[in-house]
N, C-alpha and C positions, 0 to 999 in steps of 0.2 A: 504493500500500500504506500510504504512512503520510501518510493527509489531512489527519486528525485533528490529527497535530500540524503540518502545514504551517497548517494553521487557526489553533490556536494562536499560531504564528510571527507570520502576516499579521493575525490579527484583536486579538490582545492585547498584541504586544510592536512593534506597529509603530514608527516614526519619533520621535515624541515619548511613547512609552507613559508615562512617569512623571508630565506633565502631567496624565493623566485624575484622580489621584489630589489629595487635599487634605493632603496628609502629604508632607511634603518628605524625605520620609528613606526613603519606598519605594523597595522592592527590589524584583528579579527573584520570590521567593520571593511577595512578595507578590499580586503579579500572577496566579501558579498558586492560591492561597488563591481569588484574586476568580474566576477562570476555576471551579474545583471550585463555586464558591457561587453561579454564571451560570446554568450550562448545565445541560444535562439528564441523565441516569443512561446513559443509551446512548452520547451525546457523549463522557461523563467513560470508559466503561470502552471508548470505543475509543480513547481518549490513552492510556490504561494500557496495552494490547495495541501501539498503537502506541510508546510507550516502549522496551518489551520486546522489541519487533523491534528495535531501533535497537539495544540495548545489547547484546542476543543476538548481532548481527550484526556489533558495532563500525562502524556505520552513523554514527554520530555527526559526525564530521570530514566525510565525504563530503557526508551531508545538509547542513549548514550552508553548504559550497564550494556546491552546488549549484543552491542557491536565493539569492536576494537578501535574505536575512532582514537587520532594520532592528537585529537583537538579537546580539550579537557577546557571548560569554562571556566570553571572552578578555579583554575588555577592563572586566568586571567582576569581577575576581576571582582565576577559575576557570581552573585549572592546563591544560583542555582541554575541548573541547565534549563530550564523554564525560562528563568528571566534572560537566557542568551536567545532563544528561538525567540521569544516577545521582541530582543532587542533587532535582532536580522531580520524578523520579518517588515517591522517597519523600516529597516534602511533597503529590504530590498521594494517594498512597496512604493519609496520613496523614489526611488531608481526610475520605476517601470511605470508606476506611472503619472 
């Protein structure tokens, strides 16, 4: 149900994702800017749908335990993986539309 953003997870936020970047002061937020300016209109508006599940569902904490994601909120910031998918889904909403 939610590919989209395990896509996300594995393809932007992998192992060293802040290396891709030439700006030493990139952020998480940033990364969703570059992802919204990659991909394509269908891509982006099944991140948003998949978002919406996740926060709809309080899916957040479960998703992250469940998967091996390389991107741990928690340890940039963000009080819980909840309030990191709250915070991308409005930077990506912001983006698109």
């Amino acid at each position: 149900m939610i590919n989209t953003f395990i896509y996300l997870m594995n393809a932007y936020f992998y192992q060293n994702w802040w290396a891709e970047y030439s700006d030493t002061k990139v952020n998480d937020a940033d990364v969703i800017i570059h992802f919204a300016s990659k991909e394509n209109l269908e891509t982006l508006n099944s991140l948003v749908q998949d978002f919406e599940y996740i926060m709809e569902n309080n899916l957040a904490k479960t998703t992250f335990e469940a998967n091996s994601f390389d991107f741990n909120p928690l340890l940039y910031g963000y009080s819980s993986e909840q309030v990191w998918v709250e915070s991308a889904y409005k930077i990506l909403i912001a983006k698109i539309r």
